[in-house]
DOPALO-91668 format. One record per residue (C-alpha): residue in one letter; x, y, z. Coordinates in steps of 0.1 Angstrom, whole numbers, plus 5000, padded with zeros to 4 digits. Layout:
// residues N
AXYZ
...
This chain:
// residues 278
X500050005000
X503050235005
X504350204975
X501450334955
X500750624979
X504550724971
X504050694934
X500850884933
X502451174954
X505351144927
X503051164899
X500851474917
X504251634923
X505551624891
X502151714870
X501851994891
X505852124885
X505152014844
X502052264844
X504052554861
X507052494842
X504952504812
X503952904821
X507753034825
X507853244792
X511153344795
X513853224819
X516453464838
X518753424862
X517353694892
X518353524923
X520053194944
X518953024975
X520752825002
X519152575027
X520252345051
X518552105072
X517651765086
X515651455070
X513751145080
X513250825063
X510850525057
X511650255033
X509849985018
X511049635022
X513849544997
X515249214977
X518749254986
X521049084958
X524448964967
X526948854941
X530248784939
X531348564906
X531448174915
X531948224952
X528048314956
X525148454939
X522148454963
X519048724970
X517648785003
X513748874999
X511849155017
X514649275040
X513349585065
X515549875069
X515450185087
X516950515091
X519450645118
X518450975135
X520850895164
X520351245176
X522551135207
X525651215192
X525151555197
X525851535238
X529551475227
X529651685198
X527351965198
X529052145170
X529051895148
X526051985118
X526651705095
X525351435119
X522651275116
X521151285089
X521351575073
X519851815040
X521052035015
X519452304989
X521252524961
X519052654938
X518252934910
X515453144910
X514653164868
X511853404868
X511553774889
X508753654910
X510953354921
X508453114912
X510552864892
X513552744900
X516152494894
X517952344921
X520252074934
X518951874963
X520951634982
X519751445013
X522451205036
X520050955049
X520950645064
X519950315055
X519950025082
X519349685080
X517349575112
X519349265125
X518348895134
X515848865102
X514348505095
X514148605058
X513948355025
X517848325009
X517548164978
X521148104953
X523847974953
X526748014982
X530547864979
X528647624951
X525847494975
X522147564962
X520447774988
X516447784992
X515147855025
X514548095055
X517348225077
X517748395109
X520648635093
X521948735128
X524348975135
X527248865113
X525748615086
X524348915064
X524249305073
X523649565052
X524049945056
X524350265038
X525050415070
X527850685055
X524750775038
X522650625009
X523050974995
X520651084975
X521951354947
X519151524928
X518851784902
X514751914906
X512352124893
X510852394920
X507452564914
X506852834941
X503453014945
X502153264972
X499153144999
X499453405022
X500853775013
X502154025041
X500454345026
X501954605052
X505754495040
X504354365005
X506254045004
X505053675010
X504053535047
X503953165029
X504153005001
X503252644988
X506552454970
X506552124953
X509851964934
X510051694909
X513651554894
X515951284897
X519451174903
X522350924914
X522950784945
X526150744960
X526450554991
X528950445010
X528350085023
X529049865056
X528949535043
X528949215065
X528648895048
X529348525064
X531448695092
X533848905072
X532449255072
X534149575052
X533249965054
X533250065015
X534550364996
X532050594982
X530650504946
X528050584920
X526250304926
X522350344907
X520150604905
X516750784921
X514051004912
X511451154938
X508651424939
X508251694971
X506151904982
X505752135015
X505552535023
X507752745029
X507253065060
X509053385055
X509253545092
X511953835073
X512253895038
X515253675022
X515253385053
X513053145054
X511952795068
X511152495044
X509052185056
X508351925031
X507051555025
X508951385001
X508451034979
X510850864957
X512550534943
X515950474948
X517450144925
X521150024936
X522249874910
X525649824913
X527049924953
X530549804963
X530449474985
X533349285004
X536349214978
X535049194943
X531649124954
X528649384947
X525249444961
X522149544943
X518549604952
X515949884952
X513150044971
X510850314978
X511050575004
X509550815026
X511151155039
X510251465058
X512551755054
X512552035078
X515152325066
X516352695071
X517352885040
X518253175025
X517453394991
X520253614975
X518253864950
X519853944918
X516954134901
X519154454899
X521654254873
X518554174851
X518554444819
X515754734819
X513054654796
X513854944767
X510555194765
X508155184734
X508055464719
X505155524703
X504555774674
């Protein structure tokens, strides 16, 4: 049921960018924005692929992962922003009004296989034919994008006004929604049959997602961000133990709460030249 409620919101999300994109007459470049933030996350379950040439070839079917908050780690270091999970905006306002925008979009959320599974192996391991369920444990089979699954986006942003602030003549709030799509990058902590390896960071598949939220403007250029998001995420080809490699794919869940900030560049756009009229 989760996955279709994700791909309708994707679908909603990215009709609704397609029909404002389709009113931008004329893009220019009249501002940037900055934002910074913190996500959470809710996958589906996942059928985890694990090969690596003769020595195995096996899937493991519905594995349940989670995210990692672990808000904790801030008692020891408090100063320390990238931790947890965190969120990043840059993006470029193409129209005066600021109402369409391209930006790049990047969310570090964690990935966490939950441990001590009895999950259905079926394949081939060290050349014996596997079919059957296991209690993976601790140490048999462990998966985690913990360095982050890394979700790297380039999206779409339509912008438009709910609620206007007429003494100062600027928006209160506005509605935002974002459509686009990506690669991911993870870095992996692999543990397979006892012999477990944190990876290297890799282009390992790609993602695409829809979002939508508001945004509240308590001054005139900063503003707060607070979005639902829905997307699918395919790994098609992450780093395992030795030569070994990992595939699988899922949908997820996210809400992103984020603080940001617009840099107006209106005064570099060109004065439209008067008519003159005879």
């Amino acid at each position: 049921m989760r996955r279709y409620t994700l791909l309708i919101a994707l679908l909603l999300a990215g009709q609704a960018a397609n029909a404002q994109f389709l009113k931008l007459k004329k893009p220019r470049f009249s501002g940037i924005y900055f934002q910074w933030g913190y996500n959470r996350d809710w996958y589906t379950k996942s059928d985890v692929h694990f090969k690596d040439g003769d020595k195995y070839d096996f899937t493991v079917y519905d594995m349940v992962a989670k995210d990692k908050p672990d808000f904790s780690y801030y008692k020891k270091n408090p100063w320390d922003i990238t931790i947890p999970q965190n969120s990043y905006r840059i993006g470029v306002y193409l129209n005066k009004q600021h109402t369409h925008a391209i930006e790049v979009n990047y969310d570090h959320a964690k990935y966490v296989q939950v441990d001590n599974q009895t999950l259905r192996v079926k394949g081939q391991i060290h050349g014996k034919e596997v079919d059957e369920d296991m209690n993976l444990g601790n140490y048999l089979v462990h998966l985690e994008h913990t360095n982050g699954a890394n979700f790297y986006h380039l999206n779409y942003v339509g912008q438009t006004e709910i609620w206007h602030n007429k003494k100062k003549n600027r928006p209160w709030a506005t509605a935002v929604w974002k459509a686009g799509g990506g690669v991911v990058i993870p870095k992996s902590f692999v543990i397979l049959f006892y012999e477990k390896l944190d990876n290297k960071f890799s282009v390992a598949g790609y993602i695409f997602s829809g979002e939508a939220g508001f945004r509240f403007y308590p001054f005139k250029n900063f503003f707060l961000e607070a979005t639902a998001k829905g997307g699918y995420a395919n790994y098609v080809n992450a780093l395992g133990i030795g030569t070994g490699r990992i595939s699988h794919d899922f949908w997820y869940g996210e809400v992103v709460g984020l603080i940001g900030y617009d840099i107006n560049l209106n005064f570099l756009q060109k004065k439209d030249k008067p008519v003159i009229t005879q």
